[in-house]
C-alpha positions as CSV (number, residue, x, y, z in Angstrom):
1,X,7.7,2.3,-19.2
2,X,10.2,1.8,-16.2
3,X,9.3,0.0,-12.8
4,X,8.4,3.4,-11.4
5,X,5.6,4.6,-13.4
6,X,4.3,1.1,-14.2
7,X,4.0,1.2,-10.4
8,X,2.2,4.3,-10.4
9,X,-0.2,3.4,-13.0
10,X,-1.2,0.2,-11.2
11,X,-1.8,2.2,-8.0
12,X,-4.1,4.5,-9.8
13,X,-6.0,1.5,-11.0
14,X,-6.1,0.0,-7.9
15,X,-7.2,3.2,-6.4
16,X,-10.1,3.4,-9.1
17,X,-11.3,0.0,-8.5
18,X,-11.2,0.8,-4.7
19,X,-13.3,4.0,-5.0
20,X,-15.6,2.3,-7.5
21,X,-16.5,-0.3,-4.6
22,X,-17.0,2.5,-1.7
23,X,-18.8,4.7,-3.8
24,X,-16.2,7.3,-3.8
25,X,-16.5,8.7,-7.1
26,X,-13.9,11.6,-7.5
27,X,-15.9,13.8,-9.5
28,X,-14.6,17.7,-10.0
29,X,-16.4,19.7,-7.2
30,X,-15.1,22.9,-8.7
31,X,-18.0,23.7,-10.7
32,X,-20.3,23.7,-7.0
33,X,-20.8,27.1,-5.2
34,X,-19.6,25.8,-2.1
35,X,-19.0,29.6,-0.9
36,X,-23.2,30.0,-0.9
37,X,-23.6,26.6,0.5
38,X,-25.4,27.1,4.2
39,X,-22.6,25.9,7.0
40,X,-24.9,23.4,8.2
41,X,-24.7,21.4,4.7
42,X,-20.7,21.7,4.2
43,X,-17.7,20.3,5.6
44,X,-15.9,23.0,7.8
45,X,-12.7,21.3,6.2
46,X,-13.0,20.1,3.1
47,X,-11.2,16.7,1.9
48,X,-8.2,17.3,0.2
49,X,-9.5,14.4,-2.5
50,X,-13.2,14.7,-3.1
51,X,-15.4,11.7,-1.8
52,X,-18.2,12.7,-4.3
53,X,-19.6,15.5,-4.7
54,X,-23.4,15.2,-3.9
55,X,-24.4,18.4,-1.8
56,X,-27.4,19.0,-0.4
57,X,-27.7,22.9,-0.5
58,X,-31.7,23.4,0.2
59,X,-33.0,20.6,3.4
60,X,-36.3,20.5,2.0
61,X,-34.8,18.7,-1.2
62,X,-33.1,15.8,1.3
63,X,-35.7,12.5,0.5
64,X,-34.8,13.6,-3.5
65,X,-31.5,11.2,-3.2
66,X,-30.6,8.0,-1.1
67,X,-27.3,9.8,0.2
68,X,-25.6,13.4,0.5
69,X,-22.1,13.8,1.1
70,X,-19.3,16.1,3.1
71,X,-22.4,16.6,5.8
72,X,-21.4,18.5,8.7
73,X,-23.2,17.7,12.3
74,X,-24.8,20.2,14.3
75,X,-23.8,20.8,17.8
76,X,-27.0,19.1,19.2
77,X,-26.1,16.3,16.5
78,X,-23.1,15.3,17.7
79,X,-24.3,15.6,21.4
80,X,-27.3,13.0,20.7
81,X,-24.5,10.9,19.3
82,X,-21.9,11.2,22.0
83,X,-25.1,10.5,24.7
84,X,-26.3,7.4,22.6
85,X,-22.9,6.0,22.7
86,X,-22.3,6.9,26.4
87,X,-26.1,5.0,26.9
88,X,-25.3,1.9,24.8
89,X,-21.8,1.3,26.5
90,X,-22.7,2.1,30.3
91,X,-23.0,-2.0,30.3
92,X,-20.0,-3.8,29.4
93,X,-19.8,-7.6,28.7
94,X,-17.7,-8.8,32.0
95,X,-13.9,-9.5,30.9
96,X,-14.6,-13.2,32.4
97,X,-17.2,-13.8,29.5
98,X,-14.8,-12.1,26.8
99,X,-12.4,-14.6,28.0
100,X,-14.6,-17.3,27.3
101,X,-15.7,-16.1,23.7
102,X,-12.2,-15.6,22.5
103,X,-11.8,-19.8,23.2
104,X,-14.6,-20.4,22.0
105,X,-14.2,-23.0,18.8
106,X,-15.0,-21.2,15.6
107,X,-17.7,-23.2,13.2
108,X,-18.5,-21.8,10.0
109,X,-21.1,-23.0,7.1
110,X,-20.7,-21.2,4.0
111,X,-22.9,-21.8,1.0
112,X,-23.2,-19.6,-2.0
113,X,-26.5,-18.2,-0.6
114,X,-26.0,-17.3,2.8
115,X,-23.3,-17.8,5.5
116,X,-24.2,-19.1,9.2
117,X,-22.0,-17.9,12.3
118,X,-21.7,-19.2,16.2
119,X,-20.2,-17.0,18.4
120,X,-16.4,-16.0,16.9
121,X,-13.1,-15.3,18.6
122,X,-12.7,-11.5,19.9
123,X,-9.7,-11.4,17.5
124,X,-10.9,-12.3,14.5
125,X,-14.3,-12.5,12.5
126,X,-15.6,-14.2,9.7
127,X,-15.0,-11.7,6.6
128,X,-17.6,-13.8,3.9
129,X,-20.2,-12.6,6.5
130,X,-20.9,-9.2,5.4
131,X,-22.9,-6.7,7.7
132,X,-25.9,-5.0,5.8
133,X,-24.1,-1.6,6.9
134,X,-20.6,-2.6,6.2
135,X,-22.2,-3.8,2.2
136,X,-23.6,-0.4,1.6
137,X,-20.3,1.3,2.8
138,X,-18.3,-1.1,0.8
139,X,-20.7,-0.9,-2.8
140,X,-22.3,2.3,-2.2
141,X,-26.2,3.5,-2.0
142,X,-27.8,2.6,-5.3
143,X,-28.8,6.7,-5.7
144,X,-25.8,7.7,-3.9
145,X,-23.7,10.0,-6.0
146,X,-23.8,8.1,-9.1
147,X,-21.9,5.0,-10.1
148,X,-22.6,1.5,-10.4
149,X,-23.1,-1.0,-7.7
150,X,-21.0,-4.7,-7.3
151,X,-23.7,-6.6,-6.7
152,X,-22.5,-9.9,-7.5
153,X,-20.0,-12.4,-8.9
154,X,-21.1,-12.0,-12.8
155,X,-18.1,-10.2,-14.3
156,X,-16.9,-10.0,-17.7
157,X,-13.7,-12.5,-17.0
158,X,-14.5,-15.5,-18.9
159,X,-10.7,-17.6,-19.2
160,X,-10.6,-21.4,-20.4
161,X,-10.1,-23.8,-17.7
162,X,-6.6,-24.5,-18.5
163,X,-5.5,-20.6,-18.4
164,X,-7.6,-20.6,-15.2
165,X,-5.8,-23.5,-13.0
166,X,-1.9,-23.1,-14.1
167,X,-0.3,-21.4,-12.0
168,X,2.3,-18.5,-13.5
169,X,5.8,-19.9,-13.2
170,X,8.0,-18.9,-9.8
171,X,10.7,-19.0,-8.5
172,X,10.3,-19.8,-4.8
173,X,6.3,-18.2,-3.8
174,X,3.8,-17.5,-5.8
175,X,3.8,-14.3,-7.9
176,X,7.6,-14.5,-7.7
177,X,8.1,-13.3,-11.0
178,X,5.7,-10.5,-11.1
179,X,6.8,-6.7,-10.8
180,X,3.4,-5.4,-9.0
181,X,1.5,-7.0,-6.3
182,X,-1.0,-6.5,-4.4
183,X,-2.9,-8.4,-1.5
184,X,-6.8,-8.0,0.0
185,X,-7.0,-8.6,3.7
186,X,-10.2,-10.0,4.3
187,X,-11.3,-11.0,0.8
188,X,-14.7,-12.6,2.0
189,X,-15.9,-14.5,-1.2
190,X,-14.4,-12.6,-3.6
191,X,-16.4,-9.1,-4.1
192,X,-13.4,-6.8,-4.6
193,X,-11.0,-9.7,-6.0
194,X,-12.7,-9.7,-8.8
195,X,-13.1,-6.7,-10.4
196,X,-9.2,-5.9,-9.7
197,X,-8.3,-8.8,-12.0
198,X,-10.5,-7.4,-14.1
199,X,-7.6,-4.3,-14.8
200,X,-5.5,-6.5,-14.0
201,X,-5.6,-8.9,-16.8
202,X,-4.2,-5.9,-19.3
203,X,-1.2,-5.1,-16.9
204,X,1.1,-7.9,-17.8
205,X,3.5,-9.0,-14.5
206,X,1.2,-7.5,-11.9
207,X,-0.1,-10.7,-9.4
208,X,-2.8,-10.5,-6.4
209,X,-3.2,-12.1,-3.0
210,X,-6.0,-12.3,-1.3
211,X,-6.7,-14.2,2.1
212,X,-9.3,-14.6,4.8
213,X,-10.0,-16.1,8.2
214,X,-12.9,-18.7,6.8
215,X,-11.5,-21.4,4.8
216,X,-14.6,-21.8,3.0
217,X,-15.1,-18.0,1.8
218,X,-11.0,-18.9,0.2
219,X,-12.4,-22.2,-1.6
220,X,-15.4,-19.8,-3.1
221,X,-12.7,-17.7,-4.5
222,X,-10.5,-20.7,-5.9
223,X,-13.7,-22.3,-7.3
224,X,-15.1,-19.2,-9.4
225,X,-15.2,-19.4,-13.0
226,X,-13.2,-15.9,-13.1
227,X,-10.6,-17.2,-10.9
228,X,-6.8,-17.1,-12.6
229,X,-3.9,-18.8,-10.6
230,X,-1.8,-17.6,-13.0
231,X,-2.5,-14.3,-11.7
232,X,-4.1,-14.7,-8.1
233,X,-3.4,-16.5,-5.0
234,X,-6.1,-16.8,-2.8
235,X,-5.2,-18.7,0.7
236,X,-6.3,-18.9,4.6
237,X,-5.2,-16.4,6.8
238,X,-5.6,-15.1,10.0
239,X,-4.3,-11.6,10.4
240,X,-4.1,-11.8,14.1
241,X,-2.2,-15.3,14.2
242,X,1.1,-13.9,15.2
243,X,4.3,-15.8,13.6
244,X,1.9,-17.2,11.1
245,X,3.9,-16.4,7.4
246,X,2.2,-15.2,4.4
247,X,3.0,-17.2,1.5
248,X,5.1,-14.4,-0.2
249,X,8.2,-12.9,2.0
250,X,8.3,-9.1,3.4
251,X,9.2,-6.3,1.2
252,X,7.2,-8.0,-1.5
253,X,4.0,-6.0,-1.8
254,X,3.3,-2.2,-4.0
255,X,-0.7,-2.2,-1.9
256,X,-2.1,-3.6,0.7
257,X,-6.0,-3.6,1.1
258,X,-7.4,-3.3,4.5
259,X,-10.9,-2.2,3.9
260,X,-13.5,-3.2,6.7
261,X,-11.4,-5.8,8.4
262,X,-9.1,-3.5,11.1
263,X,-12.5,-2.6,12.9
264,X,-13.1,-6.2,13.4
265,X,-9.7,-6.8,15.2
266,X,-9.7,-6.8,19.3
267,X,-8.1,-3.1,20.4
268,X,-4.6,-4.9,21.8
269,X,-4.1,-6.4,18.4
270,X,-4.7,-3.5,16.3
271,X,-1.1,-2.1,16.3
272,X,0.8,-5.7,15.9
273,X,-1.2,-6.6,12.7
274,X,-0.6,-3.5,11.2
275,X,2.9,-3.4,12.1
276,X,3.2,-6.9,10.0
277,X,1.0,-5.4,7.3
278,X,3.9,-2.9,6.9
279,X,6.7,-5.1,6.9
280,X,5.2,-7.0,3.7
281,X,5.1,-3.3,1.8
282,X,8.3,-2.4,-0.7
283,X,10.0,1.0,0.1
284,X,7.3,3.3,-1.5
285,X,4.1,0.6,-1.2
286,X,0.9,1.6,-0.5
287,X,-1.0,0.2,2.7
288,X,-5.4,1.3,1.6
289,X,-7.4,1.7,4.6
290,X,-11.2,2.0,4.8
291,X,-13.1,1.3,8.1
292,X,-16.0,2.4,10.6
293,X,-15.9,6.1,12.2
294,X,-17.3,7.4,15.8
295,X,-20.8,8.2,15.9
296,X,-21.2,6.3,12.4
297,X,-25.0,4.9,12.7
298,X,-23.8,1.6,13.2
299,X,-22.6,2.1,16.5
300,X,-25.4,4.2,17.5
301,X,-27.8,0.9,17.0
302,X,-25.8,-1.2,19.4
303,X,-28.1,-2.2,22.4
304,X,-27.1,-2.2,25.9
305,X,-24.7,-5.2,26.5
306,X,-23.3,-5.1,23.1
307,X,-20.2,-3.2,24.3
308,X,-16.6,-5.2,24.9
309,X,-14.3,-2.1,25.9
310,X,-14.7,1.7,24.5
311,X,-16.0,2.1,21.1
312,X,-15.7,-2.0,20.7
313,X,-19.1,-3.7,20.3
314,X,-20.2,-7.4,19.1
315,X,-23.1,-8.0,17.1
316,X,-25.5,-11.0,17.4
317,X,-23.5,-13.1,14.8
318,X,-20.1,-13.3,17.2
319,X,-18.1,-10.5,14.6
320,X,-17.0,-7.4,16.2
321,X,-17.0,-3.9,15.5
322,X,-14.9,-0.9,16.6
323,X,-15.1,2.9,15.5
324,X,-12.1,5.0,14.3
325,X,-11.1,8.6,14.8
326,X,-8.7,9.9,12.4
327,X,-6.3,10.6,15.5
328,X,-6.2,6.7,16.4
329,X,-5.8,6.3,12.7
330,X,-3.0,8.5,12.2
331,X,-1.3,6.8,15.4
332,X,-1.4,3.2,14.8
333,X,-0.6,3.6,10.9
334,X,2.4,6.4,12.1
335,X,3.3,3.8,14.7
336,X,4.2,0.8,12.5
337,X,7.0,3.4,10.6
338,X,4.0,4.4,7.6
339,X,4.1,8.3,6.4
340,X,0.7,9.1,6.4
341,X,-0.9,10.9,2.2
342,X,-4.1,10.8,3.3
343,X,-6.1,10.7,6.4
344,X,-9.9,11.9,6.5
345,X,-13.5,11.0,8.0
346,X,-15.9,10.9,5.3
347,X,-19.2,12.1,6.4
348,X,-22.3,11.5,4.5
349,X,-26.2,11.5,5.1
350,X,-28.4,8.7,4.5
351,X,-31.8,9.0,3.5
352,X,-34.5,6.2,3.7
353,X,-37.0,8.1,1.1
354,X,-39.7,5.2,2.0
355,X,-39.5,5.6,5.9
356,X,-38.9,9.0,5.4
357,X,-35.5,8.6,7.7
358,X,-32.2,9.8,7.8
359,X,-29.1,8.2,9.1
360,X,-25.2,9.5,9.2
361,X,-22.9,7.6,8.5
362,X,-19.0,8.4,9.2
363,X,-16.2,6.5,7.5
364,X,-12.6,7.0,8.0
365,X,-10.3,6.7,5.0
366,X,-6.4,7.1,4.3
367,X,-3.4,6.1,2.5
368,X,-0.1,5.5,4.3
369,X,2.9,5.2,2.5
370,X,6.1,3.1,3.2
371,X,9.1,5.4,3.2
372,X,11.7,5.0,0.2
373,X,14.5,4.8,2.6
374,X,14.4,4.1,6.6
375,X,15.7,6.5,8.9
């Protein structure tokens, strides 16, 4: 197998395991009627890659499942949205007091069990602190279109102490000698590290970064029993700290993750940190993106005096939150030289059978590709 397809293989993989965690699961739709399906129900433009195939087809059936997918809004929906938003951002935190937060001294205390935040820099957030919404877009709804859900750190990697702590032998970085790499921005405390080196344990010469703001949510990483240095490097990293170096050089990387972590980032730093992000990929690497969409409930729950700029909130906890459209996708991704394979908003409808309450929720996903040769 030449470098080529052992590089497409890995992608798939990576691709699975990345699907697996958002509850994407790309089952065959072909089998569904969609052609009888009432407009109301279906996507006007269907994904080019299926992001489950859950469709609800009668309304009265919609508390028999925790979540529906490729949901279409009504013209009075999207109205309510667009008028909640305009409500919830008519007050704006004064740019004096944004000033003041992004100097403020960022404390963290991380423990196994729960993870305390003060007020956190506009350009960063603390990625081991996982928003309740952000969770359920990251593992999926229990009922939602089948699949299992991460729920913890019990995996089936069990490795003796000595494989666990030596390091693979390099050259000059670690992972030097591997063929395939990949790196997680924002690993928090390890939910998607490690079910990746779980594949990645039968795919000899393949290596995987991972880094986050909070040096404590790194040490939980380092200090789990499924943890492999021969295999993973796990280090601190702030993706906004401009002329900070990662520990591998550009031109290194076959996939980037960035799932959750760009909506985090102030606006004005957006384009830079995805512009380093690109200079790390090989020709032909992958760059993964996953993130918030307009109108996705989330944002529709902000109180007044939540809102920094347009479409850029803070929650209680100091982290930040902004919301995608696939246009401001496509530009910043387009913008740091990426050809863009895949770009859509995944719409879905979430049901709280107890309350008897539904919620949409709007996610915007894509794959950009560095090209083989630059212009």
């Amino acid at each position: 197998m030449n470098n080529i397809e052992c590089r497409e293989r890995a992608l798939k993989i990576i691709v699975q395991v990345l699907a697996k965690m958002n509850a994407i699961w790309r089952k065959s739709v072909s089998c569904l009627r969609i052609g009888k399906v009432p407009h109301r129900y279906k996507s006007g433009c269907h994904p080019t890659v299926p992001l489950g195939s859950r469709i609800l087809t009668d309304p009265n059936k919609v508390f028999e499942h925790n979540m529906w997918d490729h949901i279409q809004w009504s013209e009075e929906e999207e109205a309510a949205a667009r008028k909640k938003v305009e409500e919830n951002s008519a007050v704006q935190i004064l740019l004096e007091e944004q000033v003041d937060r992004k100097s403020t001294t960022n404390t963290r205390e991380l423990s196994l069990n729960h993870v305390k935040t003060n007020m956190a820099s506009c350009l960063s957030r603390t990625h081991c602190s996982i928003p309740e919404e952000e969770e359920e877009a990251m593992t999926g709804n229990a009922g939602s279109s089948g699949g299992p859900r991460w729920t913890g750190f019990d995996f089936s990697i069990q490795d003796s102490e000595e494989h666990r702590k030596t390091p693979l032998k390099t050259d000059l970085f670690p992972g030097g000698s591997a063929t395939f790499r990949i790196l997680e921005v924002g690993c928090g405390a390890g939910n998607s590290v490690f079910p990746i080196l779980n594949i990645l344990q039968n795919m000899p010469g393949s290596f995987l970064y991972c880094c986050d703001f909070s040096s404590e949510a790194v040490e939980l990483v380092k200090s789990h029993p499924s943890y492999r240095a021969a295999q993973c490097s796990a280090f601190v990293h702030d993706v906004c700290a401009d002329g900070v170096a990662y520990p591998f050089p550009d031109g290194t990387l076959d996939v980037g993750l960035l799932v959750f972590v760009l909506s985090s980032v102030h606006p004005d730093r957006m384009q830079s940190v995805v512009n380093r992000l690109s200079k790390l990929l090989k020709p032909g690497g992958m760059l993964l993106f996953r993130d918030y969409g307009r109108y996705d409930k989330t944002q529709l729950r902000f109180k007044k005096g939540c809102c920094l700029s347009e479409n850029f909130y803070v929650r209680g906890d100091g982290t930040r939150a902004y919301f995608f459209t696939r246009g401001e996708v496509h530009t910043i991704f387009c913008k740091a030289g990426l050809d863009e394979k895949q770009n859509l908003v995944d719409r879905r409808l979430q049901v709280n059978r107890k309350k008897q309450v539904k919620m949409h929720r709007v996610w915007v996903q894509g794959k950009f590709q560095k090209p083989l040769h630059s212009n």
